[in-house]
N, C-alpha and C positions, 0 to 999 in steps of 0.2 A: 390260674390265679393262685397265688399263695395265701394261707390262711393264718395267720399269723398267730399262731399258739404253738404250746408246749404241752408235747402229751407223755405217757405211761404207757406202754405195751407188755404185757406179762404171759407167760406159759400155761399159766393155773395159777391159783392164790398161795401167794409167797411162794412163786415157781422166779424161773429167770426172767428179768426185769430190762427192758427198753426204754433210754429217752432219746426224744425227738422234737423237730418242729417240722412247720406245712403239712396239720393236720391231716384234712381231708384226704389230702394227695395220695399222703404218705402209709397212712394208716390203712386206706384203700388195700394200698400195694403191700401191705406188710399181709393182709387177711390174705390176699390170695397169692400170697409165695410166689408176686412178679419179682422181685429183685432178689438175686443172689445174695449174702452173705449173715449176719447174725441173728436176726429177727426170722430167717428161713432157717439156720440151721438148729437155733433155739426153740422153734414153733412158738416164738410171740407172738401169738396173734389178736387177745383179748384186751380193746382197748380199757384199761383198768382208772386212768386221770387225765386230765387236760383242761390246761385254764389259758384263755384266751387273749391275747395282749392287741394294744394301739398300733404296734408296727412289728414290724418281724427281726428290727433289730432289739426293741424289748424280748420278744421271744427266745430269739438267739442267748441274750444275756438271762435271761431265767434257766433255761438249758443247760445251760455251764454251769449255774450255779446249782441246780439240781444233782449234777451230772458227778460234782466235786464233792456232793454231800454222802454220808454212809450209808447201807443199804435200808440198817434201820432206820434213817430219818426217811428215804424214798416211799418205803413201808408205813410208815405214819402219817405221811403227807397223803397217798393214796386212802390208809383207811378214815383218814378225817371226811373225808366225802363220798369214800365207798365201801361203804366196812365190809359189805358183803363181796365183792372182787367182780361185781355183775357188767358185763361187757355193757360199755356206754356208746357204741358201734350208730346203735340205732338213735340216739340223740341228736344225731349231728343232723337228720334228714329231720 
């Protein structure tokens, strides 16, 4: 089942920065370096933001627009809820 939010995935604080959506799935997959390619060769693995929408095509359009935004607003929007960069991994259980 897909979870329909938008999340943050980071290296280390103010390290290289991940967006995504289908939470749970995804982010799973991201901590344990099952899928090849950015998030595995960047070591994203600290889920750092994520805010959770109605459907997954609100998700989808928060994404983009996130995604289209500079690093410094990503950086801002993350420390507005996390100022500390503390892995919110275990939240979700």
């Amino acid at each position: 089942m897909k979870n329909p939010a938008v999340y943050i995935m980071a290296s280390k604080r103010h390290g290289t920065l991940y967006v995504g959506v289908n939470l749970v799935q995804r982010v799973h997959q991201h901590k344990n370096g099952e899928v090849a390619g950015f998030t595995k060769m960047y070591d994203c693995k600290i889920l750092v933001y994520y805010e959770q929408h109605a459907t997954m095509e609100e998700a989808i359009l928060r994404e983009k627009q996130i995604k289209a935004g500079s690093r410094i607003k990503k950086i801002s929007l993350i420390n507005t809820i996390n100022p500390t960069w503390k892995d919110l991994y275990q939240e979700l259980y």
